[in-house]
ZAMAR-387484 format. One line per 8 residues: their letters; for each residue x, y, z of N, C-alpha, C. Coordinates in steps of 0.2 Angstrom, whole numbers, m for minus. Each point is the difference from the previous one (the first is absolute). Layout:
// residues N
a = X Y Z X Y Z X Y Z ~ ... $
***
This chain:
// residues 303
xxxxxxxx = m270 638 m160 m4 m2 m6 m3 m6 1 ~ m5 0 1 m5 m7 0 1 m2 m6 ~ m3 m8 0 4 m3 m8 m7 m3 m4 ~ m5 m5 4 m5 1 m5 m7 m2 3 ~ m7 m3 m4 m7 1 6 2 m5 3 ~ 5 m5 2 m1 m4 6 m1 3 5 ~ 3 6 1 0 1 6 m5 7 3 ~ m6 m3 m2 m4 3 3 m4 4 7 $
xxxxxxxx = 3 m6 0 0 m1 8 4 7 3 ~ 6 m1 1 7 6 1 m5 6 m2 ~ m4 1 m5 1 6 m3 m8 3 4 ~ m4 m5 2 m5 2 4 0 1 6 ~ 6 m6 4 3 2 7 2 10 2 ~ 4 1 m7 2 6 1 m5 4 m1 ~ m4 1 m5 m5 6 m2 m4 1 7 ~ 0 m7 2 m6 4 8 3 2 6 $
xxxxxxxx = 9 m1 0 2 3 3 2 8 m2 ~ m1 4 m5 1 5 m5 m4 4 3 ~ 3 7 2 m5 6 2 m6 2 m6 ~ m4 5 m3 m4 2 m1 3 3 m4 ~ 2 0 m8 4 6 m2 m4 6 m3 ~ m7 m2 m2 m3 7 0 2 6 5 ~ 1 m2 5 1 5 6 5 8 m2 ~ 3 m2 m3 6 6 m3 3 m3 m7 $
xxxxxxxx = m4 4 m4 4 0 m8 0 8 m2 ~ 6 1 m1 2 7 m3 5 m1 m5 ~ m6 m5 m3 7 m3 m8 0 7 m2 ~ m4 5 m2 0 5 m3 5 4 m1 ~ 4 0 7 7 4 1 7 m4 m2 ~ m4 m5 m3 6 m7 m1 0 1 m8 ~ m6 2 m6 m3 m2 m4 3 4 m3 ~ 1 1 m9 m1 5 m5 m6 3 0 $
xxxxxxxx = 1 4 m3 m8 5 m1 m4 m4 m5 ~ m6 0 1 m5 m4 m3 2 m9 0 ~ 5 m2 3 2 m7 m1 m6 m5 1 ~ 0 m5 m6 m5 m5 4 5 m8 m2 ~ m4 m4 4 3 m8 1 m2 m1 m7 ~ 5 m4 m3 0 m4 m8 1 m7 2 ~ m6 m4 m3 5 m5 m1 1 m2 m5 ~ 8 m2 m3 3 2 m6 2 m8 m3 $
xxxxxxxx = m3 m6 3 3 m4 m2 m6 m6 8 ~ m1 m7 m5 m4 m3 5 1 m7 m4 ~ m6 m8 3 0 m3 m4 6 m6 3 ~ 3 3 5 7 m4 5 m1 m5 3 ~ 2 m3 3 m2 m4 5 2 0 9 ~ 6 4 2 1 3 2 8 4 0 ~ m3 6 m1 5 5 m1 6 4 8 ~ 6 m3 m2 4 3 7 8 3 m2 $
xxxxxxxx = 2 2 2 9 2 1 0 6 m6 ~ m3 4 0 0 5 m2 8 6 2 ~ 4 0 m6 8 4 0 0 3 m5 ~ 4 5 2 0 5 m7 7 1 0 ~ 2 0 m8 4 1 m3 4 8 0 ~ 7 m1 m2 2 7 1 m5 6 m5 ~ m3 m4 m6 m2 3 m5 m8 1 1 ~ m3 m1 7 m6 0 0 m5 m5 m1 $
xxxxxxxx = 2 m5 m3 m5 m6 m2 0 m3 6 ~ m5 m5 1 m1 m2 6 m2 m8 m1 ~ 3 m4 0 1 m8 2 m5 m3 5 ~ m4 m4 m1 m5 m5 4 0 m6 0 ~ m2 m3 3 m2 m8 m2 m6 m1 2 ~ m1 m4 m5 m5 m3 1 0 m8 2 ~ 1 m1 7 2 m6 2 m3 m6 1 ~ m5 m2 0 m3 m7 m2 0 m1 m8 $
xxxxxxxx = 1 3 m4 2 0 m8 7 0 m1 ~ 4 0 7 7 1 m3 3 3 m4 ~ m1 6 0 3 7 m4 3 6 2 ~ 3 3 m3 0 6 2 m3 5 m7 ~ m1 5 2 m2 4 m4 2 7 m2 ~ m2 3 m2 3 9 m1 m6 2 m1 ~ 2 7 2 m5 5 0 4 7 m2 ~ m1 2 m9 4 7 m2 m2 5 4 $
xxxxxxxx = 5 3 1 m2 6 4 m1 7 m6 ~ 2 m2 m6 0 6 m7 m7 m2 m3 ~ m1 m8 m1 m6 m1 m4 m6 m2 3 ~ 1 m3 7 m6 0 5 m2 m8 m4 ~ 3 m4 m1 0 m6 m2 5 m5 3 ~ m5 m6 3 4 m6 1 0 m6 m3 ~ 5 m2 0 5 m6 m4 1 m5 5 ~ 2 m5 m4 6 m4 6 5 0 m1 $
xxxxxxxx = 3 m1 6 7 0 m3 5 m7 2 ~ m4 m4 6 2 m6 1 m6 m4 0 ~ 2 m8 m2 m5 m7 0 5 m3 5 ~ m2 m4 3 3 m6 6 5 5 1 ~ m4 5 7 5 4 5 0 m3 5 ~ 2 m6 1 0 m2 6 m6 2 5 ~ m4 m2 m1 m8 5 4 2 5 3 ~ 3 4 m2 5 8 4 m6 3 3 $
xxxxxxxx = 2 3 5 m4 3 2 1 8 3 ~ 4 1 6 3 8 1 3 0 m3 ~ 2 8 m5 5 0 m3 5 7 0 ~ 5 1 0 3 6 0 7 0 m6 ~ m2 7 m3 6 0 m3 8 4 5 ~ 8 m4 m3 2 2 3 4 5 m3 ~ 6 4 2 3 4 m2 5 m3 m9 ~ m2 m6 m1 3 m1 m6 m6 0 m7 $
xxxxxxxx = m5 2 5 m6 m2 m5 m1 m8 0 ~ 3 m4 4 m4 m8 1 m6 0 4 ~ m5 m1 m2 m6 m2 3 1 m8 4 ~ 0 3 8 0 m5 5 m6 m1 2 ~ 0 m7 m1 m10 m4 2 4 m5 5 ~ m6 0 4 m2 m6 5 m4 m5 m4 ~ 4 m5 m3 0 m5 m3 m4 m6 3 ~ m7 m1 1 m2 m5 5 m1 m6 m1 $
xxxxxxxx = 1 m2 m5 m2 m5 m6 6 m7 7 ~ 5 5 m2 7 m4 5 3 1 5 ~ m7 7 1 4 3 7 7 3 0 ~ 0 4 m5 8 4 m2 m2 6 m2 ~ 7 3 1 0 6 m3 4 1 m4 ~ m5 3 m6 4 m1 m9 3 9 m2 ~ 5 1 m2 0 7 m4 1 m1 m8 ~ m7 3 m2 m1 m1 m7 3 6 m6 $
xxxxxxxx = 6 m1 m4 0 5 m5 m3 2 m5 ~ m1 7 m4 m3 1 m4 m1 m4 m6 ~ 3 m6 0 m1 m5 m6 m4 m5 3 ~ m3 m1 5 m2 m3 4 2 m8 4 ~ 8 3 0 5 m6 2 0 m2 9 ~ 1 m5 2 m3 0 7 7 m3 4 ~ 1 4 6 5 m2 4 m2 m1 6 ~ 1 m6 4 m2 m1 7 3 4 4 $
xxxxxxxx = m2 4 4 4 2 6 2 m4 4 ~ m9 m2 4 0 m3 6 m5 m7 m2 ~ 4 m6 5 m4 m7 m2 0 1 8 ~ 1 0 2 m2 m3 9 4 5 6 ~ m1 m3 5 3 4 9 2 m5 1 ~ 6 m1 3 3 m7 3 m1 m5 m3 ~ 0 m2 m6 m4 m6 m4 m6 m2 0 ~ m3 5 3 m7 m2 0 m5 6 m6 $
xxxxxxxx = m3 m4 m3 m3 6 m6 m4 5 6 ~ m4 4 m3 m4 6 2 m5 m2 1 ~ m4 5 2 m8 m4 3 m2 2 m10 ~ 0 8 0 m1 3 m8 0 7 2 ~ 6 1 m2 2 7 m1 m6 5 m4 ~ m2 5 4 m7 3 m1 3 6 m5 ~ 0 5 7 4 5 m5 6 4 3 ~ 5 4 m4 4 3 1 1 6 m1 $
xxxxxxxx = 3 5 0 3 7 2 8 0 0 ~ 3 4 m6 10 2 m2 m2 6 4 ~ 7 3 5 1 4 3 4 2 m7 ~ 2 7 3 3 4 m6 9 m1 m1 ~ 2 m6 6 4 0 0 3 m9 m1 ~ m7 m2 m2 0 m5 m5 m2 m8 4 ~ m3 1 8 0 m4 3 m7 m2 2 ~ m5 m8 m3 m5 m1 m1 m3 m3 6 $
xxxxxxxx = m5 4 2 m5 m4 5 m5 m3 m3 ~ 0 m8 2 m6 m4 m2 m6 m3 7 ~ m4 1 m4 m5 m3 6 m2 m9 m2 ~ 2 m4 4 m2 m7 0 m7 m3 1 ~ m6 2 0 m3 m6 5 m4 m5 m2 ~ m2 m4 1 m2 m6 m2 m8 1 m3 ~ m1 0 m8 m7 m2 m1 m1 m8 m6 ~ m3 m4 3 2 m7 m2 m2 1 m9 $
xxxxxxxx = 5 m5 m3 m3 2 m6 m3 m8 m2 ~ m4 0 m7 m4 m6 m3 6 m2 m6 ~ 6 3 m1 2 1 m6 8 m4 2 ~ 0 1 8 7 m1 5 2 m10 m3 ~ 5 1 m1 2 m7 m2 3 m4 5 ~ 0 3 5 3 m1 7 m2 1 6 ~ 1 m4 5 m3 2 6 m3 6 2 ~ m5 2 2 m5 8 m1 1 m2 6 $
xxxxxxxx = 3 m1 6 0 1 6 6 3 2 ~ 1 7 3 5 7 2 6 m6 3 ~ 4 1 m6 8 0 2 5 2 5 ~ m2 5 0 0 4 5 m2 1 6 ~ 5 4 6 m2 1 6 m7 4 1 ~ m3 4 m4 m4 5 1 m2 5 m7 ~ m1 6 2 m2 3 m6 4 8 0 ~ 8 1 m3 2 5 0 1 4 m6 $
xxxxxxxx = 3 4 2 3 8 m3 10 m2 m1 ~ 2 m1 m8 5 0 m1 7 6 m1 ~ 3 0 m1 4 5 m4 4 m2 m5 ~ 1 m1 m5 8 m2 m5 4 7 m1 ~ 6 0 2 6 6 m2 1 1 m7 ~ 1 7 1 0 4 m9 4 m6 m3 ~ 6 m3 5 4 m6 m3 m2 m7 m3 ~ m7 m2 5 m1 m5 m3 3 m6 4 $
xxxxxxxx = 4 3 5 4 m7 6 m3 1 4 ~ m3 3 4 m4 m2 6 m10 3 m2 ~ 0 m7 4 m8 m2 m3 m1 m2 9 ~ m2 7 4 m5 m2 8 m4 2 m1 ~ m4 m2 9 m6 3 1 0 6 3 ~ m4 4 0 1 8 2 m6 m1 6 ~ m3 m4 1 m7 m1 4 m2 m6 m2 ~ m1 m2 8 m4 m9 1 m7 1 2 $
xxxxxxxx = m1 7 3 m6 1 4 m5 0 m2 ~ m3 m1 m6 m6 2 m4 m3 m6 m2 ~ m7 3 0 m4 m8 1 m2 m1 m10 ~ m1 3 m4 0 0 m8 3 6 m2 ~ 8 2 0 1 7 m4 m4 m3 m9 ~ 0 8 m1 m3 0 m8 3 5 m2 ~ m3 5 m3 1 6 m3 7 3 4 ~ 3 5 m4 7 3 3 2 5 m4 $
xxxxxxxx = 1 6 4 3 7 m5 3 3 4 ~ 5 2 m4 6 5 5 m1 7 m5 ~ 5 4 6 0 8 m1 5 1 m5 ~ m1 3 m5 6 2 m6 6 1 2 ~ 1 5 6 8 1 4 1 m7 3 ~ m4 m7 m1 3 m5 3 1 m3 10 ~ m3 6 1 1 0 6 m6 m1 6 ~ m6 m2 m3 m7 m5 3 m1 m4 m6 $
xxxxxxxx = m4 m5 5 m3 m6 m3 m7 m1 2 ~ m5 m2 m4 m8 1 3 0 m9 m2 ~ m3 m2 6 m3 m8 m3 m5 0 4 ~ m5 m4 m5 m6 m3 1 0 m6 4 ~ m3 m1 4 m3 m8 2 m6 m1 1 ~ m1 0 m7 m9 m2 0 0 m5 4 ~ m2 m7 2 2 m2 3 m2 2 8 ~ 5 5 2 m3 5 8 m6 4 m1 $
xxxxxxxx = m1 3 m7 m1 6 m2 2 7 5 ~ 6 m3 m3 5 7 2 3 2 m4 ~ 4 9 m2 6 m3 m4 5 6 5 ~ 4 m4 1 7 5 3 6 3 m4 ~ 4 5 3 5 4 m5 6 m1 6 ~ 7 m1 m3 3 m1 3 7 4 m3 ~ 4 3 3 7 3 m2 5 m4 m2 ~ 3 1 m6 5 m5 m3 7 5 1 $
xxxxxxxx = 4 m7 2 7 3 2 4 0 m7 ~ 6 1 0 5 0 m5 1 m5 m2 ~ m1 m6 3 0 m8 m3 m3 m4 m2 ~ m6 3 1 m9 m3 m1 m2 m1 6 ~ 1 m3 4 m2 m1 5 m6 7 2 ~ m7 m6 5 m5 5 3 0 3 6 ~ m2 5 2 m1 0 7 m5 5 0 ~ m1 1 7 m4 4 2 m8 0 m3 $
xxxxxxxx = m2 m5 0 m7 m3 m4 m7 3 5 ~ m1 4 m4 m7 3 3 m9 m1 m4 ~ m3 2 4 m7 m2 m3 0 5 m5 ~ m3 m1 m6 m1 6 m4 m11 1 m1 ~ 1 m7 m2 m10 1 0 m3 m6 4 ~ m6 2 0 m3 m8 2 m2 m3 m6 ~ 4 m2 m5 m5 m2 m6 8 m4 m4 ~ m2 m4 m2 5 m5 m6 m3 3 m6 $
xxxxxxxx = 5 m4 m2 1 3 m9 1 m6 m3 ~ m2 m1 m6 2 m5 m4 6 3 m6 ~ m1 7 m2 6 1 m2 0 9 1 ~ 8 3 m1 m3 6 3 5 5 m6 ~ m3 7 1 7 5 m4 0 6 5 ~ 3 4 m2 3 8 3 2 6 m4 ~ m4 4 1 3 5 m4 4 6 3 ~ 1 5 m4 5 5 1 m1 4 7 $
xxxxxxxx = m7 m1 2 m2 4 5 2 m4 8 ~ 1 m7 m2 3 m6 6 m7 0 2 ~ m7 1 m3 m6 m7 m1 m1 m5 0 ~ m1 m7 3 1 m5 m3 m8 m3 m1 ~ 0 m3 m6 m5 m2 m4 m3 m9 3 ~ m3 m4 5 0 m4 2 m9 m5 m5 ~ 1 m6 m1 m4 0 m4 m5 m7 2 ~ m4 m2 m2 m6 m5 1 m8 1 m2 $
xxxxxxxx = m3 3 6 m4 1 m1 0 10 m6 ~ m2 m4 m6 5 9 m3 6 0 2 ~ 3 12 0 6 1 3 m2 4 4 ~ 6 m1 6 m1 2 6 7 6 m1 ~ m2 6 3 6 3 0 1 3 6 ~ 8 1 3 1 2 8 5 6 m4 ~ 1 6 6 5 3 1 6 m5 2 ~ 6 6 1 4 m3 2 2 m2 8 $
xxxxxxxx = m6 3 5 1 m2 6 m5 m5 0 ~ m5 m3 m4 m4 m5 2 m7 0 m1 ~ 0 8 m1 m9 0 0 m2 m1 m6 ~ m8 m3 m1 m2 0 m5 m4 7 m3 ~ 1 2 m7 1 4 m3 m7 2 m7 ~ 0 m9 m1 m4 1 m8 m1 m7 m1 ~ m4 m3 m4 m2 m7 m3 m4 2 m6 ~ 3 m4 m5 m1 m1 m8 m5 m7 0 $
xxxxxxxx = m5 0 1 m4 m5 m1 1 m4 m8 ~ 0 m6 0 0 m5 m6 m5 m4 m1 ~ m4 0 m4 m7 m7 m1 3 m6 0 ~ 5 m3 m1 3 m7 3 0 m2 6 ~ m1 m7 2 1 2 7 5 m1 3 ~ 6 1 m3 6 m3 3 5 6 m4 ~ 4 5 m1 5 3 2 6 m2 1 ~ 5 m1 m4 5 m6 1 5 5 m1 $
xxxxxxxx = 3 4 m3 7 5 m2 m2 4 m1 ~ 5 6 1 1 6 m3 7 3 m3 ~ 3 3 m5 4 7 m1 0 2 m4 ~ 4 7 2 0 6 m8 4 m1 m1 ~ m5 m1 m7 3 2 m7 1 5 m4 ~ 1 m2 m8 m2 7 m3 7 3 m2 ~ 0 4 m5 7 3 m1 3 6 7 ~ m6 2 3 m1 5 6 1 m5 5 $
xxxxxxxx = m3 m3 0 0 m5 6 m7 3 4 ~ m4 3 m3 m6 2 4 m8 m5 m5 ~ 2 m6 0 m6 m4 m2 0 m7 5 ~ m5 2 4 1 m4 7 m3 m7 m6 ~ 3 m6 2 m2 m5 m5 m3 m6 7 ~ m4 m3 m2 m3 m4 5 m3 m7 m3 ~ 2 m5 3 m3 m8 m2 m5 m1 5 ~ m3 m4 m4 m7 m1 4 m3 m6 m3 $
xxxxxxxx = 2 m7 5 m3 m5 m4 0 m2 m7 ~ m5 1 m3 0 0 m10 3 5 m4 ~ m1 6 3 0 5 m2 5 4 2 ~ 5 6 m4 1 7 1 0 6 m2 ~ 2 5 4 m3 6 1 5 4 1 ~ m2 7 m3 7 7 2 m5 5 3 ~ 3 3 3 m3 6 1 6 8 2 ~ m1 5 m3 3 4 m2 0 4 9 $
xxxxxxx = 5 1 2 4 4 6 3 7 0 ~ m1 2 4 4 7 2 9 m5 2 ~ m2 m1 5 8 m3 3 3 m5 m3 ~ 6 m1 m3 3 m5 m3 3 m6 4 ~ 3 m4 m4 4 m5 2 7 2 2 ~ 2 m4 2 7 2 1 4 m5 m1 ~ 9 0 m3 3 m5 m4 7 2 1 $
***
């Protein structure tokens, strides 16, 4: 997940390294009948970390205004639900219903309760803070992959120069006692989504403009790290069909061996998150910039 227009630069590097995506769109076979793009909410400044709730409402921020937001899934109406979110940015809910954000205000990882009460997971790696935890993905078995990498902020109270060795890929145990690295190798991991059975991992490195899918063992740990696309992601989702939804210029969507499939064009120019929502989980929801958008799907989400 990119964080805000400083870094224009990054998002230009990648676009012209970005194949052609008019070349194959078959969103139709992707789509509800009759479906068109809504934008149901705008006026932002920019909109990212899009998660959904057990009950289908779907949570955003709006992070240079330091908020998070809602989006009803019954009334089609958004609210706020948080003021001084710690500039959150990826978010996912977990298996207790806490909404976990990459808190980059401090470079933590906070889990938020429905009263909007705030607990630190994570403040540093060896005592060193984070670069800024971008975004993250809970396995089903409760163990959280964060993407680290470094985009300076104007807002940092602190040294804006990487603390750290590099720009990695974390993991925290369902426990909460072991906080590693899962991957050093990546030049800006960003976006990241795993298979519902818990058993791949897809990460972005916009950055390469690659994103790779890796096998997760019994412990967390990676292996067997393969090329999945030539394309990065700023933020990414998956549905029931094991498609993944890859995003920036619009959305990009691959099968599950890699090929591209369909692309959802957006009049923004930058494409930041995606996931399904909806009480069905077939309302693909998408941040874009100022604005967001739903659009009505055959394939669901998966939870």
């Amino acid at each position: 997940m990119l964080k805000n227009n400083l870094y224009l630069l990054t998002l230009a590097a990648f676009l012209a390294c970005t194949p052609l995506f008019a070349q194959k769109n078959n969103i139709s076979k992707l789509t509800a009948k009759n479906a068109k793009l809504e934008k149901i909410g705008d006026g932002f400044s920019f909109t990212e970390g899009p998660a959904v709730h057990r009950n289908g409402d779907v949570y955003f921020t709006d992070q240079p205004n330091n908020r998070i937001m809602r989006w009803s899934a019954t009334r089609n109406e958004i609210s706020v639900f948080m003021e001084d979110a710690g500039r959150s940015n990826g978010m996912y809910f977990d298996r207790d219903s806490n909404l976990i954000t990459c808190a980059d205000e401090k470079n933590q990882l906070w889990s938020i309760n429905d009263k909007g009460e705030v607990k630190v997971l994570i403040e540093n790696y060896k005592g060193n803070l984070l670069n800024g935890p971008n975004d993250l993905w809970i396995s089903p078995y409760g163990g959280m992959y964060i993407t680290d990498p470094l985009y300076k902020r104007d807002y940092w109270e602190r040294d804006p120069e990487m603390q750290q060795d590099g720009e990695h890929l974390y993991f925290l145990s369902p426990d909460k006692m072991q906080f590693i690295r899962v991957d050093e190798n990546l030049v800006k991991p960003n976006g990241v989504v795993g298979t519902p059975d818990g058993k791949k991992l897809y990460v972005a490195d916009i950055g390469d403009n690659k994103t790779y899918v890796y096998e997760i063992t019994e412990d967390g740990y990676l292996t067997n790290r393969k090329l999945f696309a030539e394309m990065g992601s700023d933020g990414m989702a998956i549905d029931n069909r094991g498609n993944v939804y890859l995003t920036g210029k619009g959305v990009t969507v691959f099968n599950s061996r890699g090929n591209q499939i369909a692309h959802i064009p957006i009049e923004e120019n930058w494409t930041a998150n995606v996931v399904f929502g909806g009480t069905d989980r077939k309302t693909l929801f998408i941040t874009a910039m100022g604005s967001v958008y739903t659009l009505q799907m055959k394939t669901r989400g998966v939870w």
